[in-house]
C-alpha positions in Angstrom: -39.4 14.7 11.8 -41.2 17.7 12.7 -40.9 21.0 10.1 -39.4 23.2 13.5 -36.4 20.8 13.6 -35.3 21.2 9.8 -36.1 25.0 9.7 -33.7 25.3 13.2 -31.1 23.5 11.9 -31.0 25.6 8.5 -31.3 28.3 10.8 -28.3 27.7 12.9 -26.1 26.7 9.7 -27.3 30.0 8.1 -26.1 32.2 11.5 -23.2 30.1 11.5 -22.0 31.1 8.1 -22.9 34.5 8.9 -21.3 34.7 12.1 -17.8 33.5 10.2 -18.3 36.0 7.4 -18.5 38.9 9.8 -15.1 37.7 11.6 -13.3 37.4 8.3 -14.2 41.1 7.3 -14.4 42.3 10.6 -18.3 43.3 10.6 -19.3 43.3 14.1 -23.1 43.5 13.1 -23.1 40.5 10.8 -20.7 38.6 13.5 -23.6 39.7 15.9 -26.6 38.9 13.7 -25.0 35.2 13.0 -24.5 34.2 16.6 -28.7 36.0 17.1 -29.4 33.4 14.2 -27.5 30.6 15.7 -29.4 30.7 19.0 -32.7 31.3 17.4 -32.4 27.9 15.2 -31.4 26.1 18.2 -34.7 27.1 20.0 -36.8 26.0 17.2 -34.8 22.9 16.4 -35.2 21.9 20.2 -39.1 22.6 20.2 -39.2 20.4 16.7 -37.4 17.8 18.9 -40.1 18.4 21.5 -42.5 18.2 19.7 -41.4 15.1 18.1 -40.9 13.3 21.5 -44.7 14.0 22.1 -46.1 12.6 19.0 -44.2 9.8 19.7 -45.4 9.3 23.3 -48.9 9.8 22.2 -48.5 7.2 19.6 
């Protein structure tokens, strides 16, 4: 499992968190920053998967 895929998904749990944190105190930024976080893990878990794909085709 490639390193992009774990870092993505901690990522996204980490924006998720933070995106549920701003709603319950009614931060706007943080609400904002979670959902930035979320989308940014999902990129780099989907190039880890990528990336994974190739080694495995190469193999």
């Amino acid at each position: 499992m490639d390193k992009n895929r774990i870092e993505g998904s901690a990522k996204e749990l980490k924006g998720h968190l933070k995106e549920a944190a701003g709603k319950l105190t009614g931060n706007a930024s943080l609400e904002a920053e979670g959902k930035a976080d979320k989308a940014a893990g999902k990129v780099q878990a989907a190039a880890g998967k990528a990336k994974d794909i190739v080694k495995g085709k190469l193999r």
